[in-house]
N, C-alpha and C positions, 0 to 999 in steps of 0.2 A: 646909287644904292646897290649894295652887292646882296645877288639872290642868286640860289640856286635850285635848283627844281629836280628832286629823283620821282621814280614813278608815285613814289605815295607821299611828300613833304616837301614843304618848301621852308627850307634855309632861309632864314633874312634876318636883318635889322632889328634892333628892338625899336617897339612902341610904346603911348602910353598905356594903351589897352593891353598889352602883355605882363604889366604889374599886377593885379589882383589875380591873375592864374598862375604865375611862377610864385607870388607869395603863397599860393595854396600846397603848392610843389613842396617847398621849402618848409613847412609846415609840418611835413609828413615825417614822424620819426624813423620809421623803415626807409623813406627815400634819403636820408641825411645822415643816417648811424654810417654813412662810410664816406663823410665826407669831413673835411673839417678836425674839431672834437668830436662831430658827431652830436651837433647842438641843432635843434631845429631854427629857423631864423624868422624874424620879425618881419611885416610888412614895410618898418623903416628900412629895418637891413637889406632886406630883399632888392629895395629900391636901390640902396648904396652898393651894393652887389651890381645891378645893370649898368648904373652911373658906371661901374671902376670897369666893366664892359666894355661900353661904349667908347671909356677912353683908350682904350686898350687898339681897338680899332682905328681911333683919330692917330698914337702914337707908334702903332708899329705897324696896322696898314693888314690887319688881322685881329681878332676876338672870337667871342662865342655868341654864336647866332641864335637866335629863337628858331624853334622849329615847331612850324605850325602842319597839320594835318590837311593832306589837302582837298580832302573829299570834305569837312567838316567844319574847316577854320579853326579849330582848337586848337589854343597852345601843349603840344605837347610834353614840351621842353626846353634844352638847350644842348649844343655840341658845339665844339669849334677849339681854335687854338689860343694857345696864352703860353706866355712865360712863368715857369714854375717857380715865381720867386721866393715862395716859402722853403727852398730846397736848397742849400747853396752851393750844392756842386754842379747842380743844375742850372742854376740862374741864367745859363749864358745859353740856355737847350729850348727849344718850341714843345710845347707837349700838346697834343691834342683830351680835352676830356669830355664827360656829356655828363646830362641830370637826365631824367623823364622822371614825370609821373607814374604812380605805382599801376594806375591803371592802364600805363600802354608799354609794360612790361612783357614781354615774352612774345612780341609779336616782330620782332627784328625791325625793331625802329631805329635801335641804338647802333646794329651795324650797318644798316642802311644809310642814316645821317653820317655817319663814322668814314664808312667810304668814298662818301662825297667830300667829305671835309680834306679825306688826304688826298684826293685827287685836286681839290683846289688849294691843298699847300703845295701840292708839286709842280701842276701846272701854270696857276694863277701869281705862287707868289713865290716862286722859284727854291723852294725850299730842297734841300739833296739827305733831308732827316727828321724825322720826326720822334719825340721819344711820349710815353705812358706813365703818368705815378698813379698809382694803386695801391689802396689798402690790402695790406696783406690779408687771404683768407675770401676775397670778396671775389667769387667763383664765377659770379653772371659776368664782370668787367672782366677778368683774366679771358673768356670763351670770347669775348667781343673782340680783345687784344687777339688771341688767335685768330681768329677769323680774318682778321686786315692784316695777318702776313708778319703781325710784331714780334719781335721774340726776347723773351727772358732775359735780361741785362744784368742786372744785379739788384742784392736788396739795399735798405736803405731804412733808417730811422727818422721819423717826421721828428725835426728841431722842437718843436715848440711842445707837441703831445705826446711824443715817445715813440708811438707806437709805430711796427713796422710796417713798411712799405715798398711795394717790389717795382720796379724801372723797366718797363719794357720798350722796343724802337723797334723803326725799319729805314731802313737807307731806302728814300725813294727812288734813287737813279736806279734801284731792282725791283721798284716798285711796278706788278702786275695790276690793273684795275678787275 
């Protein structure tokens, strides 16, 4: 089982105990207006959401980890890598992205888990690139993207909802931890 351990969370696996906290996650219209449509999501979907996770992991040996708190055990989230395949110029690119909960926002959770994840797409899973899709306008994700060294790529229109979105990468062979 792949874990990973920074000074305050632990990266893992989903469980079944990590369904009724991510569905409360996903629940949250502020933690969801920049994801998606921007629809909040069901405790069904929630579930179908970890399922296409976990396959994600069995099939390319990578996905998005639950990230529990480790002083507390709380789920506080999710980060990790996937294939952007709602993107089609992207389809063939690794992107790293995260959720948290509204309430552990602003305490650098999200770069915390974020630099862990690219340090184990670099080293772990030999990756030489990582790219960001981001809602345009969404300030807190662009400052997270900075902070891990990503830069500015180009924008982009979400196929299916219109709305725009910006590409940000870093070539990890320059990647600083």
């Amino acid at each position: 089982m792949t874990e990973i351990r920074t000074p305050r969370l632990i990266l893992r696996r989903w469980t079944d105990d990590d369904l009724a906290p991510m569905a409360d996650i996903n629940t949250d219209p502020l933690v969801m207006r920049w994801i998606g449509d921007g629809s909040v999501l069901s405790l069904e979907q929630t579930a179908e959401e970890i399922e296409r996770w976990e396959e994600e992991w069995d099939d390319e040996g990578f996905g998005l980890f639950a990230v529990e708190l480790l002083a507390s055990g709380e789920l506080a989230g999710c980060v990790g890598l996937s294939v952007p395949g709602f993107l089609p110029e992207a389809a063939h690119e690794v992107a790293i992205s995260w959720r948290f909960g509204r309430q552990y926002w602003g305490q650098g959770y999200a770069s915390e888990a974020a630099q862990a994840v690219l340090e184990f797409a670099l080293q772990d899973r030999g990756l030489d690139r990582v790219i960001a899709v981001n809602r345009l306008g969404h300030e807190s994700s662009d400052n997270v993207l900075r902070k891990l060294g990503m830069s500015f790529e180009r924008e982009a229109t979400h196929p299916e909802y219109g709305h725009a979105l910006t590409v940000y990468s870093i070539d990890l062979t320059e990647y600083q931890a």
